[in-house]
VOSETI-25634 format. One record per residue (C-alpha): x, y, z. Coordinates in steps of 0.02 Angstrom, whole numbers, padded with zeros to 5 digits, always signed. Last residue first. Example, Ala and Ser with C-alpha at 12.3 -4.5 7.8 and 13.67 -1.06 7.14 Angstrom:
<sites>
+00684-00053+00357
+00615-00225+00390
</sites>
This chain:
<sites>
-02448+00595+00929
-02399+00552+00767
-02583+00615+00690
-02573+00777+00804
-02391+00837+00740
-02442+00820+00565
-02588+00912+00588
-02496+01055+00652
-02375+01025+00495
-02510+01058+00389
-02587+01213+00477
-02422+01279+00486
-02420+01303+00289
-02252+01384+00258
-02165+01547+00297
-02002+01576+00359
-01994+01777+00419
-02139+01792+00506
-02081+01641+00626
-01911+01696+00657
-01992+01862+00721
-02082+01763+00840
-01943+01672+00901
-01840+01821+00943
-02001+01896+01021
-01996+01730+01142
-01795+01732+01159
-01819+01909+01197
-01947+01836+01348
-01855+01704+01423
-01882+01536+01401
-01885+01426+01553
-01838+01240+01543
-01663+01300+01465
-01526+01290+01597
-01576+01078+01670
-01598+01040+01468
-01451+01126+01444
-01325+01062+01586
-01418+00881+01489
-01350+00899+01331
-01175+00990+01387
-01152+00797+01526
-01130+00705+01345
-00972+00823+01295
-00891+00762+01462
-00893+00594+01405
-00815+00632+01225
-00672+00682+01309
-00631+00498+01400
-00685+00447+01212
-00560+00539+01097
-00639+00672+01010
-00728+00652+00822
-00699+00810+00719
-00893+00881+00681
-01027+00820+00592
-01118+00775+00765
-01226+00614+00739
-01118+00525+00842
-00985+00375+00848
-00899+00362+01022
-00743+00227+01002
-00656+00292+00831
-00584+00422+00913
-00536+00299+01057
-00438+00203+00896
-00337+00392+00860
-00299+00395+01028
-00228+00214+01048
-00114+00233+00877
-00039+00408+00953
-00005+00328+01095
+00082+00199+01013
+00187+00307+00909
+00273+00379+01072
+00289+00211+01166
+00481+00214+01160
+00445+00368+01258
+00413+00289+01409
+00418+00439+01525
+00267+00526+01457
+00247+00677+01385
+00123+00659+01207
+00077+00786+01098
-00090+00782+00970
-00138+00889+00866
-00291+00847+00783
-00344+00913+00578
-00522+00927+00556
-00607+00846+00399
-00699+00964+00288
-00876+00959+00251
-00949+01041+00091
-01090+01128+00132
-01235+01121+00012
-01319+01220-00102
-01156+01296-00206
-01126+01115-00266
-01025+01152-00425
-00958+01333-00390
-00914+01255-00213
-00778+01134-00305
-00811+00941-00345
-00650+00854-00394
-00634+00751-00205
-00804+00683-00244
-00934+00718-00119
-00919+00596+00053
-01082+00583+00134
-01049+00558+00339
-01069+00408+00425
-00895+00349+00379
-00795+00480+00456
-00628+00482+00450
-00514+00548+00546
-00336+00637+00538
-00241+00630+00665
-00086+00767+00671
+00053+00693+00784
+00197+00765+00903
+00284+00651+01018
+00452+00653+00892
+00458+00844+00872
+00514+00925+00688
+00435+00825+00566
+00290+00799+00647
+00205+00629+00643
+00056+00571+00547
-00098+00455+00597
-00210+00415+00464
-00381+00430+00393
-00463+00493+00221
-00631+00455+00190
-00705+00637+00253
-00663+00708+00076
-00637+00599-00083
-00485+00496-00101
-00398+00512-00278
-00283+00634-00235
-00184+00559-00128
-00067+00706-00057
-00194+00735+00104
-00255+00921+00134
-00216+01011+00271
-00285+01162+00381
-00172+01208+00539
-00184+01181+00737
-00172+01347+00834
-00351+01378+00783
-00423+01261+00917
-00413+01036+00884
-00291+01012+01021
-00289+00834+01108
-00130+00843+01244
-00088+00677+01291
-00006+00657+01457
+00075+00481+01527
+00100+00433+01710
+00148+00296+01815
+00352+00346+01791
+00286+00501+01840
+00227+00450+02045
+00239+00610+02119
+00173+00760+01989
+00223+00938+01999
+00406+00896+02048
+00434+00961+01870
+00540+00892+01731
+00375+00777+01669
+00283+00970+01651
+00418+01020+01516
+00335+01020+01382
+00169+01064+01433
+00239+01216+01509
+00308+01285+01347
+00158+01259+01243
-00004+01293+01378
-00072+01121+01450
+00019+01159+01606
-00094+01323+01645
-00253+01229+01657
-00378+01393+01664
-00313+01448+01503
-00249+01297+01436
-00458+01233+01416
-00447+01225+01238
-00310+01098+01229
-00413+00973+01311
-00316+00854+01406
-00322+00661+01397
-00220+00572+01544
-00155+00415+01530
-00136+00335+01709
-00043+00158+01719
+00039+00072+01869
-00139+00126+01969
-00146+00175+02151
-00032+00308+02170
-00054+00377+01987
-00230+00410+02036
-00205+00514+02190
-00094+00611+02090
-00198+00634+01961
-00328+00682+02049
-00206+00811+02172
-00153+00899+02028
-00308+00930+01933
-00381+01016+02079
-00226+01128+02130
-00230+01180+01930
-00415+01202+01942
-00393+01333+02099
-00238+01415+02035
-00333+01448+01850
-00495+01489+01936
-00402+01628+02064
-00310+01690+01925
-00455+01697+01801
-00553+01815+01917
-00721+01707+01906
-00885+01769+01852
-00886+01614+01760
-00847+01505+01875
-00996+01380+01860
-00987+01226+01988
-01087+01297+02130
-01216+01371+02014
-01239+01222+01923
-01265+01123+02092
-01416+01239+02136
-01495+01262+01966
-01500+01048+01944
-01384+00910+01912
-01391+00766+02015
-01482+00644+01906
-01340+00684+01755
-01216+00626+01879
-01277+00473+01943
-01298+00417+01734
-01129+00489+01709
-01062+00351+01842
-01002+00469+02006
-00823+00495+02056
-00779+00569+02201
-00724+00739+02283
-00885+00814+02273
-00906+00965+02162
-00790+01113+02160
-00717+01051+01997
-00834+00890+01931
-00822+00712+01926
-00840+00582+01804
-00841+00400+01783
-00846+00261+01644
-00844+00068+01677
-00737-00018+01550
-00588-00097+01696
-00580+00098+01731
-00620+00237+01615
-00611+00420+01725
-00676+00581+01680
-00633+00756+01727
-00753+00918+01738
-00745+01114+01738
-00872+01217+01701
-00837+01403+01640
-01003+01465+01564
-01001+01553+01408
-01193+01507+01407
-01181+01360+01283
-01181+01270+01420
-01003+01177+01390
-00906+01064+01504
-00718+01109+01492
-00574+00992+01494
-00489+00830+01588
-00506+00664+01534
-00422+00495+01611
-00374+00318+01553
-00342+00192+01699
-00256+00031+01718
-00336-00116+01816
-00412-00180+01646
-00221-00169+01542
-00164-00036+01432
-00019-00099+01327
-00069-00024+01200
-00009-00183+01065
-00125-00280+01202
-00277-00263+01085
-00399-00346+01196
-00402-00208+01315
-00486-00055+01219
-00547-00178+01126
-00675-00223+01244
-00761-00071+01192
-00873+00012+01325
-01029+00008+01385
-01053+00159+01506
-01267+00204+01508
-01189+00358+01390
-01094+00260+01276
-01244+00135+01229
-01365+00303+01216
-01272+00334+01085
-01247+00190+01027
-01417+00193+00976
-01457+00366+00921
-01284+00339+00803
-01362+00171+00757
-01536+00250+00707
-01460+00432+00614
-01349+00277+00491
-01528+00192+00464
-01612+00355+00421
-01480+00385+00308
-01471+00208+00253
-01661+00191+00204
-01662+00016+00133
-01706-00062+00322
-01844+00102+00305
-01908+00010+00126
-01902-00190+00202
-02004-00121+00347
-02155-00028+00236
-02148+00154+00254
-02280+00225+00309
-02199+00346+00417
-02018+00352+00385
-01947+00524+00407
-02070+00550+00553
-01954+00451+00659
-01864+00598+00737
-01743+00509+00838
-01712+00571+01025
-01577+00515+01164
-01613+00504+01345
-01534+00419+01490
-01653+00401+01639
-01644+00440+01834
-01803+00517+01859
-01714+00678+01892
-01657+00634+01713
-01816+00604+01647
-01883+00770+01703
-01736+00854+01609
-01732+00747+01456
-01929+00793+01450
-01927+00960+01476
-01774+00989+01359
-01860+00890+01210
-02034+00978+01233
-02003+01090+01079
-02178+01221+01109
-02050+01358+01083
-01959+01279+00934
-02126+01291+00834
-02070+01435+00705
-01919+01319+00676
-02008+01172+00613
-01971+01183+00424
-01799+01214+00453
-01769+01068+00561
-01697+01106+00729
-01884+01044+00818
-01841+00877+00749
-02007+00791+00790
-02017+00641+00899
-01975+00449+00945
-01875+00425+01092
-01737+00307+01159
-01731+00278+01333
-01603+00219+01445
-01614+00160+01627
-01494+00090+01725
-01537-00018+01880
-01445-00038+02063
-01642-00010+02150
-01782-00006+02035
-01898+00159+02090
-02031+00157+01954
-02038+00328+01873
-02015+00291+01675
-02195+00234+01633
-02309+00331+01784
-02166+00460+01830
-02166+00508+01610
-02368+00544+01633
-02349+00644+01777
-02220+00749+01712
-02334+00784+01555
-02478+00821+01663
-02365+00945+01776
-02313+01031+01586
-02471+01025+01546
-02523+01118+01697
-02372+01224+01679
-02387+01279+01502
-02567+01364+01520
-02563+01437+01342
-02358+01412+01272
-02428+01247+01226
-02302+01074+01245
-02276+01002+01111
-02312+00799+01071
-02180+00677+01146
-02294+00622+01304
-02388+00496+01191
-02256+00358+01135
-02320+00191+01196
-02184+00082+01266
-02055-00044+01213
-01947-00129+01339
-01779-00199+01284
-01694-00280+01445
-01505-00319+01506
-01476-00411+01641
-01267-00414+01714
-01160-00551+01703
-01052-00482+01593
-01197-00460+01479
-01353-00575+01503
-01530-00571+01400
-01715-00511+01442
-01824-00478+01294
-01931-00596+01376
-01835-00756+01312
-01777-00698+01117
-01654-00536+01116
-01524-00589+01039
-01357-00524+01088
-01197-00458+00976
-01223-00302+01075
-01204-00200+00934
-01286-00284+00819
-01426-00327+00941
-01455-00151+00988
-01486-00125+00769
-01623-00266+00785
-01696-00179+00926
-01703-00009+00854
-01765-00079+00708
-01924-00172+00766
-01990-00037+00860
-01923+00087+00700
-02047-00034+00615
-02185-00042+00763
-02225+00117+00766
-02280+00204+00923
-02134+00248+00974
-02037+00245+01151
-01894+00125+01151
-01834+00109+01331
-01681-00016+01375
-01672-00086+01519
-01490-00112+01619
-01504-00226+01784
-01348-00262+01913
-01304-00071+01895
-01112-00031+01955
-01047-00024+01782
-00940-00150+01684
-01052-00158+01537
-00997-00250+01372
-01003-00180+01182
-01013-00315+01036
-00816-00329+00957
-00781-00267+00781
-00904-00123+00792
-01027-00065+00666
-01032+00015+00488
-01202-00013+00410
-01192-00118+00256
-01270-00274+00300
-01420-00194+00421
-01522-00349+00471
-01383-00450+00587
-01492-00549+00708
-01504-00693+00597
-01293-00719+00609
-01282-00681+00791
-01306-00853+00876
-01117-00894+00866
-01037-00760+00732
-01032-00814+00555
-01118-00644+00488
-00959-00566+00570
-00898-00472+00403
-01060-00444+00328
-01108-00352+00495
-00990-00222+00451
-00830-00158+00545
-00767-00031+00651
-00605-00026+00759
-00512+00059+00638
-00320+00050+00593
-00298-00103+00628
-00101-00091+00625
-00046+00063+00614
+00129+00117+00506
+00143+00308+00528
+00104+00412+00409
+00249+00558+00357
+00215+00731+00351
+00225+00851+00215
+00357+00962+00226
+00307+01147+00307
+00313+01281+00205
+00481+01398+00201
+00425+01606+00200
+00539+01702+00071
+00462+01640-00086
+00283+01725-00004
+00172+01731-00183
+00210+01553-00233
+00168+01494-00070
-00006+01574-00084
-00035+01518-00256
+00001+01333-00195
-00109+01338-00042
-00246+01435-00151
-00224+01269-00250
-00265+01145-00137
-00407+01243-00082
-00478+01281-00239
-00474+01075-00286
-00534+01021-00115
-00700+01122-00101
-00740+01270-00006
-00869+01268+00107
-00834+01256+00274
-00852+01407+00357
-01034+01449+00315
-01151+01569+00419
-01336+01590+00332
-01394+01458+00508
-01509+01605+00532
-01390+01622+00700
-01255+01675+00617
-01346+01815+00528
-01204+01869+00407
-01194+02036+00316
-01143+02131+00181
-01111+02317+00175
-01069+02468+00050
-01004+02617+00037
-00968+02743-00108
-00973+02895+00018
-01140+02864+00077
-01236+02690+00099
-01261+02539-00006
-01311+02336+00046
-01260+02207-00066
-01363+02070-00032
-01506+02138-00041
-01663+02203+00062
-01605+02364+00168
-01648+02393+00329
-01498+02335+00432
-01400+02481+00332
-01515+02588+00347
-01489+02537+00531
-01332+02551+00531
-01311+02745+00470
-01135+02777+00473
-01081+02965+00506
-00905+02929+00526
-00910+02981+00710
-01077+02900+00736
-00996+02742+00681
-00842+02715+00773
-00942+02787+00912
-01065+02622+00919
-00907+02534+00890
-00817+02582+01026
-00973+02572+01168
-01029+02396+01109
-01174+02352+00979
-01353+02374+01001
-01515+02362+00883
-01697+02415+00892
-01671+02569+01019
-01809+02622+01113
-01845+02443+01163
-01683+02382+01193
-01588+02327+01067
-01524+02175+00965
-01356+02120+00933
-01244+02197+00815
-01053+02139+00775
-00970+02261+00684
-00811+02189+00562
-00732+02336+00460
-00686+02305+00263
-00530+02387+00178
-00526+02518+00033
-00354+02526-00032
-00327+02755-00011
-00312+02816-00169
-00423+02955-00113
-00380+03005+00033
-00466+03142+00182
-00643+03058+00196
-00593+02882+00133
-00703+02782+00032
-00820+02648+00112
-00848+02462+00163
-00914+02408+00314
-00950+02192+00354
-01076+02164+00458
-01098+02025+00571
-01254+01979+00672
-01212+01949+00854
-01257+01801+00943
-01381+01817+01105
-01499+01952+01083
-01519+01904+00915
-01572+02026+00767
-01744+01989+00657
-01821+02132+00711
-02009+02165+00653
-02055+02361+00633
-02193+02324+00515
-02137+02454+00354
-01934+02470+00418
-01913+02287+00422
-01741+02267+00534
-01644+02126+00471
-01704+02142+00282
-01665+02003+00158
-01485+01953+00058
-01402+01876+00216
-01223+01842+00126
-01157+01646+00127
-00942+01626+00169
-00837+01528+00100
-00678+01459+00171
-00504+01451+00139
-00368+01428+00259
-00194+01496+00301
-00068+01484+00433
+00082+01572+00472
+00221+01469+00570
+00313+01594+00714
+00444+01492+00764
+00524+01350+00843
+00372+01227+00788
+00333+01058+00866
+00207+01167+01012
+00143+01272+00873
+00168+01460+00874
+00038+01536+00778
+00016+01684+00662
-00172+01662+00574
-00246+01704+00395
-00406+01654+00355
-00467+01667+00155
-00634+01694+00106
-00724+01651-00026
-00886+01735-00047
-01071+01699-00072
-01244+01747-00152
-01388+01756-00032
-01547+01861-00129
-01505+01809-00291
-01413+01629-00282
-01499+01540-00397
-01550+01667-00547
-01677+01625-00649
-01794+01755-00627
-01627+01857-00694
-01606+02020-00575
-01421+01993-00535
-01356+02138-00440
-01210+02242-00498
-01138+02344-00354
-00985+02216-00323
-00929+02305-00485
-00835+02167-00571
-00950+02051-00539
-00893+01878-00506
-00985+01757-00627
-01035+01565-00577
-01116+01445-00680
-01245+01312-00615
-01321+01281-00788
-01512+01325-00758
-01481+01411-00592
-01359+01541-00621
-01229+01595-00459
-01182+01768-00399
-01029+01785-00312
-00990+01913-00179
-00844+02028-00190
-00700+01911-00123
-00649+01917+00085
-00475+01927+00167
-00484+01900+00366
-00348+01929+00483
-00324+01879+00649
-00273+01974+00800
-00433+02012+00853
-00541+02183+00846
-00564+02140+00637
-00505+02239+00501
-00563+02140+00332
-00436+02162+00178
-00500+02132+00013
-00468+01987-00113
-00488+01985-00300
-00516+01814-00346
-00482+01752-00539
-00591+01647-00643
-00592+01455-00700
-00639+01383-00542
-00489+01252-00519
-00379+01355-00629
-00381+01497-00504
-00285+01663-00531
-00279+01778-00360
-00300+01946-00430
-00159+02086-00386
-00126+02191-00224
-00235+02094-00101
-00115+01963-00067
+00012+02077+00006
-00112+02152+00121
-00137+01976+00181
+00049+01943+00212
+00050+02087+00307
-00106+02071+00398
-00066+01917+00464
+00096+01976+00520
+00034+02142+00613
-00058+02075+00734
+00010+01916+00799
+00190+02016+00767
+00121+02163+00858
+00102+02060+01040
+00275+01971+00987
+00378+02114+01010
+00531+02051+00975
+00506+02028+00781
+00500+02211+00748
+00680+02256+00713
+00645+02103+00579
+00520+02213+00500
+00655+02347+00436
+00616+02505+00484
+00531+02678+00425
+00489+02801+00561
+00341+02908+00557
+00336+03081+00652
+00331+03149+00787
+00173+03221+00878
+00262+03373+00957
+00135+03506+01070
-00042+03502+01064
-00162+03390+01155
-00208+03531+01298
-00349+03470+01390
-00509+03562+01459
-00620+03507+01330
-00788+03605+01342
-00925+03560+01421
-01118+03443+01375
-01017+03276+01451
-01042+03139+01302
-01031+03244+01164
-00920+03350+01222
-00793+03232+01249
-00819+03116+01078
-00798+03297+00987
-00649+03353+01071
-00569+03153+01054
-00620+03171+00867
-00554+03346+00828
-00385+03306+00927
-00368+03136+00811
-00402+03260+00635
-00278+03398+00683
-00143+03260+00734
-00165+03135+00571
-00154+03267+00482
+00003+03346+00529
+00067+03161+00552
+00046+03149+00368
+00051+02944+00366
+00216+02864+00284
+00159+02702+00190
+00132+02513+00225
+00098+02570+00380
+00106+02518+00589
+00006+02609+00718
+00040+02634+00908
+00214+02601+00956
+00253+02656+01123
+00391+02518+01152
+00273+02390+01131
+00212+02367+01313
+00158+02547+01318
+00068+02528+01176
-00028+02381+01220
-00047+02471+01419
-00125+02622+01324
-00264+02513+01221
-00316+02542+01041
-00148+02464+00948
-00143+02483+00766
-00108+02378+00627
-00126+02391+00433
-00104+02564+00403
-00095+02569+00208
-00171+02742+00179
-00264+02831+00314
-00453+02836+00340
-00516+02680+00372
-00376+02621+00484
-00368+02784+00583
-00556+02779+00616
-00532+02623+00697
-00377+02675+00781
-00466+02811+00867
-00594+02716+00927
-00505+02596+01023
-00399+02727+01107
-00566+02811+01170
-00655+02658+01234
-00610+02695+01430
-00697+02872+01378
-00859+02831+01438
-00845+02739+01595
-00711+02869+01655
-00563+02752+01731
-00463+02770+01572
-00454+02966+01561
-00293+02984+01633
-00204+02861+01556
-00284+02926+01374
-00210+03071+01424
-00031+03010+01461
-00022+02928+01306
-00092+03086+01215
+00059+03171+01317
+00195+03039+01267
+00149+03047+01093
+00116+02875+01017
+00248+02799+00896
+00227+02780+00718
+00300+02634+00610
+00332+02599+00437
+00350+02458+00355
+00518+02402+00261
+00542+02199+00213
+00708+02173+00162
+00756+02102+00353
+00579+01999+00362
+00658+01820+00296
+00786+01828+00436
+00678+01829+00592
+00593+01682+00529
+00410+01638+00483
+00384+01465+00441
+00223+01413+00314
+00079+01322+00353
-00068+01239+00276
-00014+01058+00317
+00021+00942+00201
+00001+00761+00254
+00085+00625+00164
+00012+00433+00116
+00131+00268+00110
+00057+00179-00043
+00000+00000+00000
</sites>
């Protein structure tokens, strides 16, 4: 078999390849410094810096950096804007003193008493490698560079037969963003055309795209990477889908904005005082309003615009695309939380070659090599039930040939004696199938009572009548909602000491599109709530798909047949079956009495900071929580003990991050400690994205935790850090024939022996062609596969390539629905607690979420009556 390569999207950034590079700098007056020190602590002038280099950005040529805080300047040597050109200093003086005047008395009705005269400099040209020290502008300034760079001639691309034109997008972060003019797609033969004048609208009846055309956009990030000595810039394309309808509808007042995630828009306009001056998009994230105002964005922005006379709710008004205001300006926008938000759409072929274009334009960075594969043996733990047909007392069980299962059935180690399974529907087909798909994963037959043994433990199928599913009326919610409880106590509530329940249910897909105006009668989080006080595992199917379906047409269905298994297992994973894999494939040398452990943040989709740790022992599964209990509860225990009270006790998110970082770092400690004194073998799973608040998962302490006295027993111990966040780059394979998401392997870095990129595949997941670009499927998203970092510290380091071969097989262990990058299980775990931290957070909804919902509803219409009647024949 062909060895395979992996090319990451990343180039190296040395010291040396910047010293024929010129830029130009301009330092900060010491007495504005001093002023915007002084001013600071006043509420409404602690903005003022930010401001100011906003309107500096738009304004003056080529500045592609500027700092907006006085401790950022004062921490880089005073420096406070960076240009590709010299600024007029003159100007630039006058025009800052007439918008800090202005900003003053608007907000305090009296004169300005300060004096901001006096010497202001003037620009200084150096070499960029002076600048490499000060690694605060570098992550600024880099990106933006290179990006700059790219936007000064077309990008030529064979793979779509046309040439981008990029523009520069000034964002508040560090990265940088270069977008196209929006593309306009035909229907009848699925061409593409880029206007030249991004003002040209397509008015062809025809037309596909007309009201929400896209973009490509192109990501550019500076990162340090744990294997990497220097700064390695990394790119990424993407596309992007424009909201082509009205936010705000000016004639019946309805707002379409979120209170919760902001709505994007992009600002494009001429210069007031230039005019060659590169024109340059500004990010503004709006939210929506109070009453007397019908939209809201933060203190800087909101003066960013007055003071450039931007009008954003014309702007929000308007009902294209492309949206015009004054001065040659224009907007687009995204509504994130319309689901019109696309990062994943470009296709192979234009992202292999903007990679190529993009080297060829920056000789003087080095790319980094491809990356070798590593030799695995078994490289997946699934299988099909064609392949173990000849299995003991199996083979008639086995309905779903093609399906991908596991090699080995799943066994329970838990604590219950008795585990029943639920199935709640009221047809008998999906009845039939869930059972039938159990027994494939189980390798069981379910034939005396429903009742078989695993491990020595009972395991039951139980089928009951589905009629507590239907929605819940906003119109005297809490008596239904009190019948609805009642009716769950009387089928789920029977007290059965040392026994696991787990339920599979049967209703609508609230998410779906053509449900969305009914999310607020969605009973799903009511009922996973009350079930799990009740002490029941939940996971949902919408079985709707195949009513009336004959049996031999759903067991034909394989995307309803690939949504069954995932439901199925699960609900396996969450009860605690595990793999016996895991143990049976000694080449880890991870025994029963050995222990694999998980450490990383719990989301609520609240921005709140929970912290949690799991723990796989002999195949049962346990977790705990920061500030919780010291001791480790099943995930079923758990799930029954969450409620407001116990949230609140373990969410920091009003936190000083010190205090929480000390705290979790103390916490984590001692666990692992504890658990390398009893056990010859601890590997520990941490989540890269929680390195804030876990200090020793950051670069340079991660790689050198093992030469601390941090930890007692380190010849027991071995650290995995699993980092899927920005810092990891975009790749694409070197086989060219596989098409996306089918492409696996394990691949080691070039430059640091216990570094690996995984790469997973995911066979539940339609796989376009790897020759299909987003001009030729601009309807749907084109899934990409998510590069993992992991690096290993452990005192065996013969065992390197091993470790990397046992995380890449737990990736494979926890199969879900989620499109996303599979995580190794002992993370996986803590993503199940999210599902029910929401269900316990979301029972109530509040009133903007209510109005929210409302204005969803006006603006997708379709025949409710139908779907009404829908919901009242299932149910």
């Amino acid at each position: 078999m062909k060895e395979n390569k992996l090319q990451l999207h990343a180039m190296e950034v040395r010291r040396e390849a910047l010293k024929e590079h010129k830029i130009y700098i301009y330092r900060m007056p010491s007495h504005l410094k001093d002023f915007l020190g002084k001013v600071k602590p006043i509420k409404e002038y602690d903005w003022t810096g930010t401001v100011i280099k906003k309107v500096v950005i738009l304004n003056f040529p080529g500045v592609l950096f500027a700092f907006g805080k006085v401790y950022q300047i004062s921490g880089n040597d005073n420096i406070w804007f960076v240009s590709m050109e010299e600024s007029n200093v003159e100007l630039l003086k006058i025009r800052t003193i007439e918008w800090i005047k202005k900003s003053y008395e608007d907000n305090f009705n009296e004169k300005f008493p300060y004096d901001l005269d006096g010497d202001w400099g003037k620009c200084e040209c150096v070499s960029m490698d002076t600048l490499y020290r000060y690694e605060a502008l570098m992550y600024g300034l880099l990106p933006k560079y290179y990006g700059y760079r790219l936007t000064q001639k077309p990008i030529r691309m064979d793979t779509l037969g046309c040439e981008l034109n990029f523009t520069l997008v000034m964002t508040d972060g560090t990265d940088t963003e270069l977008i196209t003019s929006p593309i306009f797609l035909g229907r009848k033969n699925q061409e593409a055309f880029i206007s030249e004048n991004i003002e040209e609208i397509v008015t062809d009846e025809e037309t596909y795209y007309t009201d929400q055309p896209f973009s490509y956009y192109l990501d550019i990030r500076l990162k340090k990477c744990i294997d990497e000595e220097y700064y390695t810039l990394h790119t990424t394309l993407h596309t992007r889908i424009w909201t082509g309808y009205s936010i705000i509808n000016k004639n019946t007042g309805k707002n379409y904005l979120s209170g919760k995630q902001s709505t994007k828009v992009y600002l494009c306009r001429d210069s007031k005082y230039y005019n060659h001056v590169q024109p340059v998009y500004f990010e503004i994230d709006v939210k929506r309003g109070k009453k007397e105002k019908a939209w809201w964005c933060d203190c800087a922005d909101s003066c960013f615009l007055e003071l450039e006379q931007i009008d954003i709710q014309e702007i929000l008004e308007q009902n294209q695309a492309v949206r015009n205001f004054e001065m040659n300006g224009h907007a687009l926008i995204i509504t994130k939380f319309l689901k019109n938000y696309v990062s994943r759409g470009a296709g192979l072929p234009e992202r292999k070659e903007m990679w190529e274009r993009i080297t060829e334009c920056f000789p003087e960075l080095t790319p980094r090599q491809p990356l070798n594969e590593i030799h695995i043996i078994g490289k997946t733990i699934l299988t099909t039930a064609k392949e173990v047909e000849d299995e003991e007392g199996i083979s008639e069980e086995l309905q779903f040939p093609n399906i991908a299962i596991n090699k080995k059935g799943y066994l329970y180690n838990g604590n219950c004696n008795r585990i029943i399974f639920y199935v709640a529907s009221n047809n008998p087909v999906i009845q039939s199938a869930f059972q039938e798909m159990l027994q494939s994963l189980l390798r069981v037959s379910f034939s005396n009572h429903n009742i078989v043994q695993i491990n020595g433990k009972e395991v039951q199928i139980v089928f009951v009548k589905n009629q507590f599913s239907g929605m819940l009326p906003c119109i005297n919610r809490k008596t239904h909602e009190k019948e609805r409880e009642e009716e769950l106590r009387k089928i789920f509530g029977d007290d059965k000491r040392n026994t696991l329940k787990l339920a599979a249910i049967d209703m609508l897909d609230f998410r779906l599109k053509k449900y969305s105006n009914l999310k607020d009668i969605d009973p799903k989080y009511f009922i996973r709530n009350k079930l799990a006080k009740m002490g029941v595992m939940t996971q949902f199917i919408d079985g709707s798909v195949v009513d009336g379906m004959e049996k031999e047409t759903v067991y034909r269905n394989k995307d309803f047949l690939s949504r069954l298994k995932n439901t199925v297992e699960d609900l396996v994973f969450a009860g605690g079956f595990y793999s016996p894999l895991m143990y049976e494939d000694k080449k880890y040398f991870i025994h029963e009495m050995d222990c694999i452990v998980g450490f990383g943040r719990i989301s609520d989709l609240n921005n709140g900071k929970i912290f949690g740790m799991t723990l796989i022992k002999d195949g049962a599964m346990f977790i705990r929580l920061y500030n919780d209990e010291e001791r480790w509860f099943s995930i079923p225990e758990m799930c029954q003990r969450l409620d407001r009270e116990l949230l609140k006790k373990v969410n920091f998110i009003g936190c000083k991050a010190s205090v929480l970082a000390d705290g979790i770092k103390q916490w984590f400690l001692r666990t692992i400690n504890e658990l390398t004194c009893i056990h010859k073998k601890v590997v520990c799973f941490i989540d890269c994205a929680s390195r804030n608040q876990l200090k020793l998962a950051k670069n340079a302490d991660f790689k050198k935790c093992m030469e601390t006295e941090l930890f007692i027993h380190k010849e027991n111990l071995t650290l995995i850090r699993f980092n899927t966040t920005d810092e990891v780059p975009s790749a694409h394979t070197l086989d060219d024939k596989k098409p996306y998401n089918r492409i696996s392997g394990v691949y080691q870095s070039e430059y640091r022996r216990n570094t690996f990129y995984l790469v997973h595949k995911r066979s539940d997941i339609k796989a376009p062609k790897a020759s299909l670009t987003k001009l030729m499927l601009p309807s749907k998203p084109l899934y990409l596969q998510t590069v993992a970092e992991i690096d290993i510290v452990t005192s065996q380091e013969t065992l390197f390539s091993y470790y990397a071969e046992l995380t890449f097989d737990l990736m494979s262990m926890p199969l879900t629905a989620s499109p996303q990058t599979l995580t190794p299980l002992p993370l996986y775990l803590l993503k199940r607690l999210t599902e029910y931290i929401i269900a316990e957070n979301g029972k109530d909804m509040t009133r903007q979420e209510l109005e929210e919902n409302e204005a969803t509803q006006e603006r997708r219409s379709y025949n409710k009556r139908e779907f009404m009647g829908k919901i009242k024949r299932r149910f």
